[in-house]
ROBAKOL-66308 format. One record per residue (C-alpha): residue number from 1; x, y, z. Coordinates in Angstrom, 2 decimals. Layout:
<sites>
<pos:NUM; east:X; north:Y; up:Z>
...
</sites>
This chain:
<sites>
<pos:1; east:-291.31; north:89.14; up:-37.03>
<pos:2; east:-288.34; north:91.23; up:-37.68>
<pos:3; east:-284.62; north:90.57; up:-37.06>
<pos:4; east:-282.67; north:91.91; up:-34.59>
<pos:5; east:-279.97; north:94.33; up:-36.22>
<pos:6; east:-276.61; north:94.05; up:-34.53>
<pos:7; east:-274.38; north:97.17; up:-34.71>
<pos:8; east:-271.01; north:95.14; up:-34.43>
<pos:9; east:-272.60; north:92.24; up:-37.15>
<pos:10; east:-269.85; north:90.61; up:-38.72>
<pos:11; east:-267.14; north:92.63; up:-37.33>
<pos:12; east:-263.84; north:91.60; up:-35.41>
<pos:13; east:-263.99; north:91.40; up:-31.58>
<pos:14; east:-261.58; north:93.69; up:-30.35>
<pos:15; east:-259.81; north:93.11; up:-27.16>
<pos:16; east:-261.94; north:95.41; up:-25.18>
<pos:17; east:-264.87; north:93.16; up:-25.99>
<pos:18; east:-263.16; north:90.07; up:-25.22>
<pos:19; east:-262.46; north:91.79; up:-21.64>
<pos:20; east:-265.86; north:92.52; up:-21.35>
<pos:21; east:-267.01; north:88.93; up:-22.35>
<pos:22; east:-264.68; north:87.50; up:-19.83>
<pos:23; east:-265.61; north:90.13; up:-16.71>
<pos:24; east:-269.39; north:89.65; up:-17.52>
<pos:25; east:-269.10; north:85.66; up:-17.59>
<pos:26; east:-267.13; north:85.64; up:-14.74>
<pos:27; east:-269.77; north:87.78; up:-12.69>
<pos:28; east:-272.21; north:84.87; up:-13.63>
<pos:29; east:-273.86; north:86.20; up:-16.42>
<pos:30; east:-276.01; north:84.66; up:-19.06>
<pos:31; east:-275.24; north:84.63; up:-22.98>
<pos:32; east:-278.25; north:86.24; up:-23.37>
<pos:33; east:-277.35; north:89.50; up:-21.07>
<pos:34; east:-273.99; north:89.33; up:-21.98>
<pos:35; east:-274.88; north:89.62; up:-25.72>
<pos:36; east:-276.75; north:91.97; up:-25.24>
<pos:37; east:-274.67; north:94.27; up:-23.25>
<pos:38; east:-271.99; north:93.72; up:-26.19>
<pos:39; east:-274.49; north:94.48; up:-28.72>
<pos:40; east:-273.88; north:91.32; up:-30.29>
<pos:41; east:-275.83; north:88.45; up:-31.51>
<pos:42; east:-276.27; north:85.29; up:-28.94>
<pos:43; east:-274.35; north:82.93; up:-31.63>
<pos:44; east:-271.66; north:85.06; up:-32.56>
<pos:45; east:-271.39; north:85.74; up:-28.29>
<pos:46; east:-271.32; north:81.75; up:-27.83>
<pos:47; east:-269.25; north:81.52; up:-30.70>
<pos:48; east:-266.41; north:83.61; up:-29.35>
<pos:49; east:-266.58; north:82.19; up:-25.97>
<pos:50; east:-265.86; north:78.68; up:-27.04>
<pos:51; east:-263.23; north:79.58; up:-29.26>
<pos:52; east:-261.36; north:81.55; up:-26.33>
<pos:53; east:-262.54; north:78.27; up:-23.48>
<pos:54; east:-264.75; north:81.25; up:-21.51>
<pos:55; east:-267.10; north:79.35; up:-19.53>
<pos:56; east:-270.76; north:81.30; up:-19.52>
<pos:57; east:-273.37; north:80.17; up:-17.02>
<pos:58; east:-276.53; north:78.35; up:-18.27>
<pos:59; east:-279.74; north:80.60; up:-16.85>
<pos:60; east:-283.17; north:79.08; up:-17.13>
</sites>
């Protein structure tokens, strides 16, 4: 099974991506949708959100 490849792997989030992160959670949004629409991996999304107390829903 391959890997996912991640344009933004390993790069800085910029502050456009942080607003995004925010707006998306906000609207109720999952990690995994929200990752995705950032093009970045679920961990690194999670990751960021924690560090920066941006609460993102739990979907089952």
């Amino acid at each position: 099974m391959a890997k996912d490849h991640f344009e933004r792997h390993k790069q800085p989030w910029t502050g456009e991506e942080a607003g995004q992160l925010r707006t998306l959670a906000s609207k109720g949004q999952g990690l995994k949708q929200i990752a995705k629409a950032l093009n970045r991996s679920e961990e690194s999304t999670k990751s960021f959100a924690k560090q920066n107390k941006i609460k993102i829903a739990k979907k089952r």
